[in-house]
Every structure is written in structure tokens, then in C-alpha cells.
C-alpha positions in Angstrom: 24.9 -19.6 -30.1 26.9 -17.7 -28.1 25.9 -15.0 -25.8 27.9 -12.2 -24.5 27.4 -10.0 -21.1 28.4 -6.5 -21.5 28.8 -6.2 -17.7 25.8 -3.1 -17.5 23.2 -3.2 -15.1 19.5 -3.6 -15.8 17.6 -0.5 -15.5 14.8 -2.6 -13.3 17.2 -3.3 -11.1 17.4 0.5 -9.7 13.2 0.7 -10.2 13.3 -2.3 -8.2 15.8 -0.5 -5.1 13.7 2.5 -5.4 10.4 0.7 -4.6 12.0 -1.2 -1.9 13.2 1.8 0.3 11.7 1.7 3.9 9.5 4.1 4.1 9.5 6.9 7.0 6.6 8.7 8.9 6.2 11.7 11.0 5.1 11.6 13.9 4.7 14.3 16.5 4.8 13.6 20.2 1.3 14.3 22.0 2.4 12.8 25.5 4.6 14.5 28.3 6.2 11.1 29.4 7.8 10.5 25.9 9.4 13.7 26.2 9.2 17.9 24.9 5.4 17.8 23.6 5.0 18.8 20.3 8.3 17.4 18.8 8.8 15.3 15.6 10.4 11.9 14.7 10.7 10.1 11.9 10.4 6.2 12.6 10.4 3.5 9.8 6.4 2.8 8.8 6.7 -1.0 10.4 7.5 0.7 13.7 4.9 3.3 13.7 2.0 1.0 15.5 4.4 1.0 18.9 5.1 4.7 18.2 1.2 5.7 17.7 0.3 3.2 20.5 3.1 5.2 23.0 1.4 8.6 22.7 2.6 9.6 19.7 0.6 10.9 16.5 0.8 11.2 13.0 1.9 14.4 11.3 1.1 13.8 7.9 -1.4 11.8 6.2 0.4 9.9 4.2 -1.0 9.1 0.5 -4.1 11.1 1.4 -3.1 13.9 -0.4 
């Protein structure tokens, strides 16, 4: 039996990228130290714990909606 590869990519393979993608959180800045209160960034979701714990808080509510 003899099997041959056409060279195409799975379509999982994109799902797969797709899932994978860091996700992002907004974040607006609620103390004077960290900067121009009231101003947004946009860390990764791993950082956002030193972010939140540094004065900043969350913009959006995430899945909640």
C-alpha cells in the first residue's frame, strides 16, 4: 500500500493557531504613579495579575458578556 502526501495543510491545523493566540486585556490605569489616569493598555492575559496588582483595572469584562 502505498500512500501519497499531496503537500496541503490540515484544516485543524489553522483551528488549532487560532485557539492558541495570546489573548489581550484592557486595562485602564486608576493610579497617578503609573502614569496619565484614565489611559488604556493592552497587556497579554498572563500579565494582567502584576498589571491589576500595580493600580491598574480592568476595562472590559471579558466573557461576561
Amino acid at each position: 500500500m502505498e500512500v501519497k502526501l499531496t503537500g496541503k495543510t490540515k484544516p485543524q491545523d489553522t483551528e488549532q493557531k487560532a485557539a492558541t493566540a495570546p489573548k489581550r486585556v484592557e486595562l485602564v490605569n486608576t493610579n497617578k504613579r503609573n502614569g496619565q489616569i484614565g489611559q488604556t493598555a493592552r497587556p497579554l492575559e498572563t500579565d494582567a495579575a502584576a498589571w491589576l496588582a500595580k493600580g491598574w483595572a480592568r476595562k472590559t469584562a471579558g466573557n461576561a458578556e
